[in-house]
N, C-alpha and C positions, 0 to 999 in steps of 0.2 A: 568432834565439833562439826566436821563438814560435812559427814552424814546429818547431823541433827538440821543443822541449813537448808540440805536438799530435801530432808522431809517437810521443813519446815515450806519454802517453795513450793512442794509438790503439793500441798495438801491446800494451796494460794487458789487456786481455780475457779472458786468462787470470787475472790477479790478479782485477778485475771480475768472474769467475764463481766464483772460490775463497770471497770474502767474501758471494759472493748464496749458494751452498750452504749456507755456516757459519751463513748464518742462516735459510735457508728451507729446508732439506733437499734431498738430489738427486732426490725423485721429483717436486718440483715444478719442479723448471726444464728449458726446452725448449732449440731450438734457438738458436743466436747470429742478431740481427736485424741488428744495425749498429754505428753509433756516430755522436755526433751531437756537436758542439761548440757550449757551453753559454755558456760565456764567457772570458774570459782563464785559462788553466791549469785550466780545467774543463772536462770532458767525461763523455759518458753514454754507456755501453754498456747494449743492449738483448736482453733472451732473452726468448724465447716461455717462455708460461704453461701448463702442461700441466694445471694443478686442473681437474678436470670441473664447479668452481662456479664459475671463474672462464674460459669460455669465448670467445676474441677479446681476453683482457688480457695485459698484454706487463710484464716484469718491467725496471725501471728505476735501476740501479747508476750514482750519482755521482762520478767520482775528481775528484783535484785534484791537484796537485802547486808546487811553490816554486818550484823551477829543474830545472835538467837534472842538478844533482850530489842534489837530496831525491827521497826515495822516494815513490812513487805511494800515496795513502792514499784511503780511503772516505768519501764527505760522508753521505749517503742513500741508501736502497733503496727506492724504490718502484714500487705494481701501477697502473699508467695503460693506459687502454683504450686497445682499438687495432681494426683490421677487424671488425666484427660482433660488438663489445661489446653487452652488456647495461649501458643506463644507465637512471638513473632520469630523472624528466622534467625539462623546464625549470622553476626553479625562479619563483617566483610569489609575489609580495610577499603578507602576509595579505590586505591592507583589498581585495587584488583577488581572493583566493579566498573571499570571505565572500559567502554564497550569503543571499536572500532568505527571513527568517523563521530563519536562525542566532541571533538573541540570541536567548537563552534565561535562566533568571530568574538571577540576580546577575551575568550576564556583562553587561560596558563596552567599548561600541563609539563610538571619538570620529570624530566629523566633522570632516574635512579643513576648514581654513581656505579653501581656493579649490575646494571642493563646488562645483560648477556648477550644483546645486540649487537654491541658496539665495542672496539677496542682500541687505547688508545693510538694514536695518528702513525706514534712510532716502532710500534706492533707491527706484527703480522705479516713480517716481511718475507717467508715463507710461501704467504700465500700468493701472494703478489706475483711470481712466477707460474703462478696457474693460470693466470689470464695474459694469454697470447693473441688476446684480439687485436689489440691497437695500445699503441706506448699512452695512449691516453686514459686507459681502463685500468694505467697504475695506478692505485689509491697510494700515492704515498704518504698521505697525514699531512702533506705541508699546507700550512694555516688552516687546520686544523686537530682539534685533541684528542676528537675521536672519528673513529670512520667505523661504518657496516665489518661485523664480523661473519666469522663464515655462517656460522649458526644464524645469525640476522639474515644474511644474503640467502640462505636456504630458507628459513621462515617466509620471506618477502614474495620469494618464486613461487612456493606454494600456496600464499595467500593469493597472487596473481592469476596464476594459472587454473584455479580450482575457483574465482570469482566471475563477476558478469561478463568481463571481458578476455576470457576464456576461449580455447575450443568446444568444450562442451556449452555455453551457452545459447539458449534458441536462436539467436540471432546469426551466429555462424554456423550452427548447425542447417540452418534453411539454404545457405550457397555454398558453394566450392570452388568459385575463388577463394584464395588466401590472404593475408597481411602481408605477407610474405612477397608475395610477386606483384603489388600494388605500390605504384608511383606516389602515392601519398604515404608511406611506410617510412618513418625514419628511427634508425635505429640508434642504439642510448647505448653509452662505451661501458665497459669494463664487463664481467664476467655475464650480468646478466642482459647484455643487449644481444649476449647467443640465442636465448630465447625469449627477447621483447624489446618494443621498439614502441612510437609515439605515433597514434594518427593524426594527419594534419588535412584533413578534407572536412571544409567547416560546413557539407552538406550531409556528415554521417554524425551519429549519432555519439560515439567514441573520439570526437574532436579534440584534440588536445590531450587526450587519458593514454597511457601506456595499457597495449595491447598486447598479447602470444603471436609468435609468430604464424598461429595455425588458425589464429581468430579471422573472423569474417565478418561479411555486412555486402549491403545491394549499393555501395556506392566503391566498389571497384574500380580501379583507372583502369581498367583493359575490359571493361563490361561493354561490348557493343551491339548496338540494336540497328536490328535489318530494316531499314524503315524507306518499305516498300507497300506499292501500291495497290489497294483492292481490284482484281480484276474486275468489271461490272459485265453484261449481258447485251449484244444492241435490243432496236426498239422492237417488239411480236405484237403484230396485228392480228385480232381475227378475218380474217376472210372470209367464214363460212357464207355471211350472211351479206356479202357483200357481190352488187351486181358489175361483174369484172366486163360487160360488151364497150365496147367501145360507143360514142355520144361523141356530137359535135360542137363546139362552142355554141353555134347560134341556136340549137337544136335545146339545148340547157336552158337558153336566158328566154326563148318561145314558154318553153313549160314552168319557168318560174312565173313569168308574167301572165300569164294562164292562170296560176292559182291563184293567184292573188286577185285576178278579177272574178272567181267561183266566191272567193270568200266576201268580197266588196257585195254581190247581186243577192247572197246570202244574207246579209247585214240588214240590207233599202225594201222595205214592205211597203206599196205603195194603197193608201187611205181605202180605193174601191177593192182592193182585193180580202178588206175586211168584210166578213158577217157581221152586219150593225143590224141585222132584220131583230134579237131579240131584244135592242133597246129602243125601239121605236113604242110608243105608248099610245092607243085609239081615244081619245078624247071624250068621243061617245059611248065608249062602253064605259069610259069611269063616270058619265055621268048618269046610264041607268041604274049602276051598282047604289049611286047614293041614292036615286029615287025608293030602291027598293030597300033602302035602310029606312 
């Protein structure tokens, strides 16, 4: 009987292609691909996808049937990729697409109960004797449930130390003072203020952000500038051209007043020193010129 079913089904392809047209049109369905048994009195016949948007997807027609005396009917039609589909990517839980510096203001980001960061307050008392810097770099949980674990505190240093505010970042790389021997350097207790501390010079750029102790920047407290003065040159005369004999006061103000009366008797042209002879007119000659007109 189950054979007689599946043949019965498989030989449906033509019904299969009647109710995929009726509902998707004939310019988008392509050729016949197969047919596949789905499960008891169910089976899927397959046509290529002709939509130029939907390039590599294969169009997917459901039948079913009761017995061998009910007629073949329609369950779903669906577009399932197929050879050199277009998919989108693997999909990616949020807390694992959340990228470093995403919360932003009113956004609520919880931490995972088994964070590997973190371990509870009353933990880790072992480690607790590793930090010998100051009684204050004891984490010891109190009011609180959880505190940085070592895996966390090692993550945190190497996110530190290998980010902008770095050794290696251009900005420390350009000087040679350090964080380190800089008056504005304070440093932050328990294991990792060995290698970081906080800048507090609201004139650098690292204001407030925890720094390496090997990081840098041009606003150093021991930076000092020599602030000294431009030699200049006194005043150079030429001389070449200049008449070095000695002149007497009155001897100077004679030859000033001198020239100035050259250039005054220069100025005064007096009436008879003019040639007026070619604008004098003879009377009598202009009046034989008209007779002989």
């Amino acid at each position: 009987m189950a054979n007689a079913l599946e043949t019965k089904l498989s030989n449906a392809k033509d019904v299969a292609r009647k109710f995929l047209v009726e509902e998707i049109t004939e310019q988008r369905v392509g050729d016949y691909l197969g047919f596949v048994v789905e499960g008891e009195n169910v089976a899927t016949h397959k046509f290529k996808c002709v939509d130029k948007a939907y390039v590599g997807w294969n169009w997917a027609v459901t039948l079913a049937i009761v017995d061998s005396a009910s007629e073949v009917t329609v369950s779903e039609i669906l577009l399932l990729p197929g050879e050199g589909a277009i998919l989108a990517s693997s999909w990616i839980p949020w807390e694992q697409r959340v990228e470093p510096g995403d919360i932003g203001v009113g956004d609520v980001l919880p931490t995972a109960l088994d964070d590997t960061r973190l371990v509870p307050g009353y933990t880790g008392v072992d480690d607790l004797f590793e930090e010998k810097l100051t009684p204050e770099g004891w984490e010891v949980g109190l009011g609180r449930f959880r505190v940085l674990s070592v895996l966390g505190k090692d993550q945190t240093a190497m996110r530190w130390y290998d980010g902008e505010r770095g050794p290696r970042a251009p900005i420390a790389e350009a000087v040679t003072d350090k964080c380190v021997t800089c008056g504005f350097y304070v440093a932050i207790s328990g294991s990792l203020g060995r290698s970081f501390g906080v800048c507090t010079n609201k004139f650098a750029a690292d204001d407030g952000k925890v720094v390496s102790i090997d990081h840098g920047c041009g606003g150093h407290s021991e930076i000092v500038v020599d602030m000294h003065s431009i030699p200049t040159g006194g005043m150079v005369f030429d001389d070449n051209n200049l008449d070095t004999s000695e002149v007497l006061d009155e001897e100077v103000v004679e030859g000033e007043v001198a020239e100035i009366d050259e250039d005054d008797d220069d100025d005064d042209t007096e009436v008879e020193d003019l040639d007026l002879s070619a604008d004098v007119i003879d009377e009598s000659e202009l009046e034989e010129s008209e007779d002989k007109n």
